[in-house]
N, C-alpha and C positions, 0 to 999 in steps of 0.2 A: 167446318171452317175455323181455323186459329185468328184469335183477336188478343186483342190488350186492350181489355172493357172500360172503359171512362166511368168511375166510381157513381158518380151522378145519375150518369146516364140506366147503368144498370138497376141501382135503388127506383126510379122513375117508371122502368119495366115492368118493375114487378110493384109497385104501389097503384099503377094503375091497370094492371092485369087480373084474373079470376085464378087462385090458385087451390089446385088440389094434391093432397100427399098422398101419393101411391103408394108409397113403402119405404119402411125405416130396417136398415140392417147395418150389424154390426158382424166384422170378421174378420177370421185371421188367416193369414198366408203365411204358409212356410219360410224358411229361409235358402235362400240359393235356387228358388226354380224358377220356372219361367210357366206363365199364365196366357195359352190362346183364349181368352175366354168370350171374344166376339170377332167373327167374323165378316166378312165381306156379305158373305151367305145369310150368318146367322147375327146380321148388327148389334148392339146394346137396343134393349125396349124400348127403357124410358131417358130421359134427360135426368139429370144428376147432379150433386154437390159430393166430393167425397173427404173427409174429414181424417187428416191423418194424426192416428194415436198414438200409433210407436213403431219403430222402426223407420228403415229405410227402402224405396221402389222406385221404379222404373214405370209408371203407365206413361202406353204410344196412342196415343188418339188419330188414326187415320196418319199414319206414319210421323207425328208429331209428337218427341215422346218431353214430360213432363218430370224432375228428379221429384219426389216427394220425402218430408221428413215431419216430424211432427211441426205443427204451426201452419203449413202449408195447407190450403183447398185448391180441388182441381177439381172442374166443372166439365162434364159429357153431353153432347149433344144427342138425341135420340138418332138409332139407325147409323152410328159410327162400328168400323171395324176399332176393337183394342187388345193391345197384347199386353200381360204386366210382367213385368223380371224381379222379382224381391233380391235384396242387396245381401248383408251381412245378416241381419237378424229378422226375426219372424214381425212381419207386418200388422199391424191391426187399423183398423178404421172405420169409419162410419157413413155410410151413403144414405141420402135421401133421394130416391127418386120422387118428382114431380112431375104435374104438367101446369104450365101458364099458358091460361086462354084469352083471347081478345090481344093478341099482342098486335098494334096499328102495324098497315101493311109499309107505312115509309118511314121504318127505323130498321136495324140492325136485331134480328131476332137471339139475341143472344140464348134461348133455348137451346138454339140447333149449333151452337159452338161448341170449341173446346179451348179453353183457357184457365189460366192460375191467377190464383190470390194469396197472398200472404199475409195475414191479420196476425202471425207471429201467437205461442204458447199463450194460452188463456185459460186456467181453471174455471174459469166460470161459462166459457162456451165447452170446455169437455164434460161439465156436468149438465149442461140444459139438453146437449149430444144424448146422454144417459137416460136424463128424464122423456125425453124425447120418445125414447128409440121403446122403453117402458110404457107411453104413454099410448102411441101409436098400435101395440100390441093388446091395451085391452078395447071392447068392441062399443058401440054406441057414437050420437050423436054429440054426447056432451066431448065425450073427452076425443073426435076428432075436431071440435071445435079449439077444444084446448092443445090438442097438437098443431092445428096452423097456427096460433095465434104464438105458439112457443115459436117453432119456425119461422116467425117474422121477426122475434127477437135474437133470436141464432144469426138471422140473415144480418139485423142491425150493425149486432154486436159484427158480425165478422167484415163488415163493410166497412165502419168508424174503423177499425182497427187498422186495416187494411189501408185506408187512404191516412192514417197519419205514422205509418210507416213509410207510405211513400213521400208525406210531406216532409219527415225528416231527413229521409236520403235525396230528396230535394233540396233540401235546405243544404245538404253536405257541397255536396254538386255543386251549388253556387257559390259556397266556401272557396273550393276548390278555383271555378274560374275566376272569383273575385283575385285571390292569388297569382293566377297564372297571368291575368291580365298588369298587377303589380311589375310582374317580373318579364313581360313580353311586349310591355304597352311600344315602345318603340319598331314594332314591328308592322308588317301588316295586319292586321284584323279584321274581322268583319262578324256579323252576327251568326253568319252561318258557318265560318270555321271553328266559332266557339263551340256551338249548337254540337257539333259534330265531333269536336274534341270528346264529348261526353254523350255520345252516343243518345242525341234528341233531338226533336224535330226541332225547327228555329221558333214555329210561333210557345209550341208546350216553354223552351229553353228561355224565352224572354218572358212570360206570364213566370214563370216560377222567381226567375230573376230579381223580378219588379216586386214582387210579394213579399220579397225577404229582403233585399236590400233596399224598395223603396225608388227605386230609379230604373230604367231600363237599359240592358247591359248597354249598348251604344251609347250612351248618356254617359253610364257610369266610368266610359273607355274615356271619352270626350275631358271630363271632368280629370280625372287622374294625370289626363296628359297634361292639359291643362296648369294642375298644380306643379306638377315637373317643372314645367318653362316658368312659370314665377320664380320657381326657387333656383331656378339655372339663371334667370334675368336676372334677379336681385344678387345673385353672388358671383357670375363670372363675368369675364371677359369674352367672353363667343357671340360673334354676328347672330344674329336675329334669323336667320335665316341657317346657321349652324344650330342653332338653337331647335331650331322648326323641325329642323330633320333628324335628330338625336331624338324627341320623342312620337318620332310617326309620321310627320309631317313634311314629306320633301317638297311638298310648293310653297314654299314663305307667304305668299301673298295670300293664299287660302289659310294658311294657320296664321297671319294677323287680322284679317278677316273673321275669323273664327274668333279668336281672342276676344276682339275687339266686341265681338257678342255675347261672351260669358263673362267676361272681365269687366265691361264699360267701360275701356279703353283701350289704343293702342301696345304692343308689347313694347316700344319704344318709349311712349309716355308712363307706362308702370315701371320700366326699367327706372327712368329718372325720379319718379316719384319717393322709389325705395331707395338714394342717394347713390346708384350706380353709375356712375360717370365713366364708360371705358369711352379709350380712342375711335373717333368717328371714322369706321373703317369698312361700313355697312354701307 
C-alpha cells in the first residue's frame, strides 16, 4: 500500500514497537539496466529502508515507482513485487531490512507500505549508514545491541530532517498563498480552493497556515479585505456598497456587517471618522 506517512505518526511506530535488524547491505547497480528483482512470485522478504548514495533510479513498489537521488529514502513493505531501472550512472545505496513487532492492530502498519522520505544530503547520516552496515557485519550480542541503538539514531536523524524540509516548503506554500490572496482577495475564495491551488488537503492547508502566519487563512482573507475597504473608504468617492464588491464582497449589507465586527464600527461611520465627506449618494 502507498502512503504519505505523518512524520509523528511514524516515529510513535516505531518508539513503541520491538525492533529487530535483519540485515544491512550496501550496493551497487549498474548503469542503464533495469532490475526484476522481486516478483509477484518471488516478493521482497523483508521490509526496508533504502538509503540512496549515489546516483540516480527508478524503484516500482507494486506498480508505484519512486525517482530516487541522493538525499532520498524509500521505504519497502515486506512481500511487494519491485522492479528497479538505474538512470544515467551507477547507483549505490544502502538497505536495512527490519522487522517491527507489536505494531497495535488500529493504526496504519506502515511496515507493510511503500513510501518516500526526503531528510535531504546529510554526511553525518552517510556515515552512521557506514558504521552501521560495519557494525552489523561483526557477530555477537554487544554490537547487535549497538547496531539498533545506531539505527534509532539514523531513523531520528532522518525523520527531524525530513519533517523540517517539509516545514520549510510549507512555510514557502503559504508565502505563496499569502500573495495570491494579496492579488485575488476581490475574487471569490474559499479555503478549499486555496487548499487546492497548492495541491493539499483543506485541514493540513489551514494548520500550516496558522503556524506561519499566526491566523487562519479565512481570517487572514477577511482581514486583508477588510484593510482594502478602509483605505478605499478613507480615500475615495465610491458607495459603500461599490466598495463592498471591489474587494469580495457583493452583498453590502453582509460586508458592513462584517465590518462592523472587525472594525467596531460601521464603514459609513469610519468613512466619516477619517474626514471623508463624499456626496450622499448611497
Amino acid at each position: 500500500m502507498a502512503v504519505k506517512p505523518e512524520v509523528n505518526e511514524l516515529a510513535g511506530q516505531f518508539a513503541r514497537g520491538s525492533l529487530t535488524i535483519d540485515g544491512v547491505y550496501k550496493t551497487t547497480l549498474h548503469s542503464s539496466s533495469v532490475y526484476y528483482g522481486h516478483s509477484r512470485k518471488h516478493p521482497t522478504p523483508n521490509s526496508g529502508f533504502l538509503f540512496t548514495l549515489k546516483g540516480k533510479a527508478t524503484f516500482v513498489f507494486n506498480g508505484t515507482p519512486y525517482e530516487l537521488s541522493p538525499g532520498k529514502v524509500v521505504h519497502g513493505g515486506k512481500n511487494m513485487a519491485l522492479q528497479v531501472t538505474v538512470a544515467t550512472a551507477d547507483f549505490e545505496y544502502c538497505l536495512i531490512h527490519y522487522t517491527l513487532h507489536d505494531v497495535a492492530a488500529n493504526e496504519i502498519n506502515y511496515t507493510n507500505c511503500h513510501f518516500l522520505l526526503h531528510p535531504g544530503e546529510h554526511p553525518a547520516i552517510t556515515e552512521k549508514l557506514e558504521l552501521l552496515y560495519q557494525i552489523k557485519s561483526t557477530p555477537g550480542n554487544i554490537p547487535e545491541i549497538h547496531a539498533k541503538a545506531l539505527f534509532y539514531t539514523i531513523f531520528y536523524d532522518m525523520l527531524t530532517c525530513s519533517r523540517n524540509r517539509l516545514n520549510l516548503e510549507s512555510k514557502t506554500v503559504v508565502e505563496q498563498v499569502a500573495e495570491y490572496i494579496h492579488n485575488h482577495y476581490m475574487e471569490p475564495l474559499t479555503v478549499k480552493k486555496l487548499a487546492d491551488l497548492y495541491g493539499m488537503d483543506e485541514k493540513s492547508f489551514s494548520y500550516f497556515f496558522k503556524k506561519y502566519i499566526g491566523i487562519f487563512p479565512i481570517d487572514y482573507l477577511i482581514q486583508h479585505r477588510l484593510e482594502r475597504a478602509k483605505n478605499l473608504l478613507a480615500s475615495s468617492g465610491s458607495s459603500i456598497a461599490d466598495i463592498a464588491e471591489s474587494v469580495g464582497y457583493p452583498d453590502a449589507h453582509y460586508f458592513s456587517r462584517l465590518f462592523k465586527k472587525h472594525c467596531g464600527c460601521p464603514p459609513s461611520e469610519f468613512r466619516a471618522r477619517m474626514g471623508n465627506c463624499p456626496p450622499a449618494d448611497e
